[in-house]
C-alpha positions in Angstrom: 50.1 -123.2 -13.4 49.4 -126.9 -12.7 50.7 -129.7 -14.8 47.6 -130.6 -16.4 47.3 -127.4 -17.4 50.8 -127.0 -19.0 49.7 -129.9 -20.7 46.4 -128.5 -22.2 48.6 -125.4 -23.4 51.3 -127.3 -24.9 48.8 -130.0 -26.9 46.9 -126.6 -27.8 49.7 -124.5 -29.3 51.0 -127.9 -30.9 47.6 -128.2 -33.2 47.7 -124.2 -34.0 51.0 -124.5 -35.1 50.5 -127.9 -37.0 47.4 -126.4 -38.6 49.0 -123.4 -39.8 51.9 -125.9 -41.0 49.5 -127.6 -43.2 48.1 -124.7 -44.7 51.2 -123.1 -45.6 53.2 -126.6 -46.5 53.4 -126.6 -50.4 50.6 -128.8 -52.1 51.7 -130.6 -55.4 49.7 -128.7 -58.4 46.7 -130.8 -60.3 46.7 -129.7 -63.3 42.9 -128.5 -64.6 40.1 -130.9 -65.1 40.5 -130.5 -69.1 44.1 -131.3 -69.2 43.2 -134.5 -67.1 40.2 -135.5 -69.5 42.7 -134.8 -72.4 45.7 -136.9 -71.4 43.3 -139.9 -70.0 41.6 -139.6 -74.0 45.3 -140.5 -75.3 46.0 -143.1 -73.3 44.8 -146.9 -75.0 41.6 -148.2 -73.2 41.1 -151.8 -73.2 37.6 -153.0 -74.0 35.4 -154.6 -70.8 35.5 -158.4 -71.3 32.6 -159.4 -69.2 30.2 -157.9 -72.0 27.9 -160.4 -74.0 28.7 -159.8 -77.7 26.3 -157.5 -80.0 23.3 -159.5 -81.4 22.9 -158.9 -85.3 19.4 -159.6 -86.1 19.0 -160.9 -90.3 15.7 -160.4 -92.7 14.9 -161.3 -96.2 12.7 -160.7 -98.3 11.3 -163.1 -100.9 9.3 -162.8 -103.7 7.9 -164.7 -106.6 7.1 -163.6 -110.7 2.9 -163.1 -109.6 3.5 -161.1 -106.5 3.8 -163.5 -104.1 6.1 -162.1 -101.4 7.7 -163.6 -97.8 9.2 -161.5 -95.0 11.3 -162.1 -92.2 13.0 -160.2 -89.3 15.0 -160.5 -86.5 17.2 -164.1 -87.1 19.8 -164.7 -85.5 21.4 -166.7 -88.6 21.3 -165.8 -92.3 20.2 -169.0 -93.4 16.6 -169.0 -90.6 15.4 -165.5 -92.0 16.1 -166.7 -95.9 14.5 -170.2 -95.4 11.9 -168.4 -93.1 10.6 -165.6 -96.1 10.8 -168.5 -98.7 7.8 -170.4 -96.6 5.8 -167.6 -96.1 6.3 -166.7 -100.2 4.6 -169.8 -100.6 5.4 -169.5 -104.5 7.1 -172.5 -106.4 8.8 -169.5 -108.1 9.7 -167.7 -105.3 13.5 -166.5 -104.8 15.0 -164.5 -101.9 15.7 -160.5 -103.8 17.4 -159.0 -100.6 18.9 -160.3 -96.8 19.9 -157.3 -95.0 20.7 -156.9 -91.3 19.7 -153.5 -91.0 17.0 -152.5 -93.3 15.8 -153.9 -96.5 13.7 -152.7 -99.2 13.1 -154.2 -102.8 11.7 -152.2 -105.7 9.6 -153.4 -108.8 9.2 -151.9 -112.6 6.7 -154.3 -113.8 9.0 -157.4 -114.3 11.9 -157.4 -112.2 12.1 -157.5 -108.4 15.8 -156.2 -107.3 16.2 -155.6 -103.2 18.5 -153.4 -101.5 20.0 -152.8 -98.1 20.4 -149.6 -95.7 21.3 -148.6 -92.2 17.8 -146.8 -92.8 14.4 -147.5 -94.4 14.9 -144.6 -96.7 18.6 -145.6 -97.8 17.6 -149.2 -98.5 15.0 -148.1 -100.8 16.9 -145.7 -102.9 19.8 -148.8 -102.5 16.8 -150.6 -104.7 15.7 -148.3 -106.8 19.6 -147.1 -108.1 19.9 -151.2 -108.7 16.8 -151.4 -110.5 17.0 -148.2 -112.2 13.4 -147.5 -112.4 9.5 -148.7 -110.8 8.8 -148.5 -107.5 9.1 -149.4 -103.8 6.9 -152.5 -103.4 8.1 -153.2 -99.5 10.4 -152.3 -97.2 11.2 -153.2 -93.6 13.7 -152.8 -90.8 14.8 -155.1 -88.3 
């Protein structure tokens, strides 16, 4: 037997017997993919900063003693969707019954206007008509 072939032998039996090393070496035990999910949900996550903050959108509604009514939706301030619905009311008489930032609906029984407020269309009317405690839905919106 040559050298080089000595060599080839040795480098051979070296990677069988490193390779059967490895596979009977003890590995460190992961625990199971639900004990990971359940200690990482323990542990305190920060929020990302590099988010732009949520947007709340405003509305009012605006009505007047003979039915005139103003809307607005989507303002970014209180103040621009209340002065907004006043100038579409268009009445000298005209007062703001409801700003909501989710939904709004105001309710009528013949001579008072009350509003009320809701994550949904639905709960801001009843929200009206509970306040009122009679008449009817005359308008309701959502931003």
């Amino acid at each position: 037997m040559t050298a080089r072939q000595r060599r080839r032998v040795a480098l051979t039996t070296a990677g069988v017997v490193a390779a059967v090393g490895m596979a009977f070496a003890p590995h460190p035990v992961h625990p199971p993919a639900q004990a990971v999910t359940t200690a990482t949900s323990n542990m305190p996550v920060q929020a990302p900063t590099n988010l732009p903050p949520l947007l709340t959108h405003y509305g009012a509604i605006a009505y007047s003693h003979d039915g005139a009514f103003g809307m607005a939706r989507r303002h970014k301030s209180k103040l621009g969707a209340q002065q907004q619905a006043m100038e579409r009311c268009g009445g000298g008489t005209c007062t703001v019954v409801t700003t909501f930032t989710k939904c709004g609906a105001v309710a009528h029984d013949g001579a008072t206007y009350h509003g009320g407020v809701g994550l949904s269309r639905t709960a801001a009317e009843t929200h009206a008509m509970s306040h009122l405690g009679g008449g009817q839905i005359v308008l309701s919106v959502c931003n």
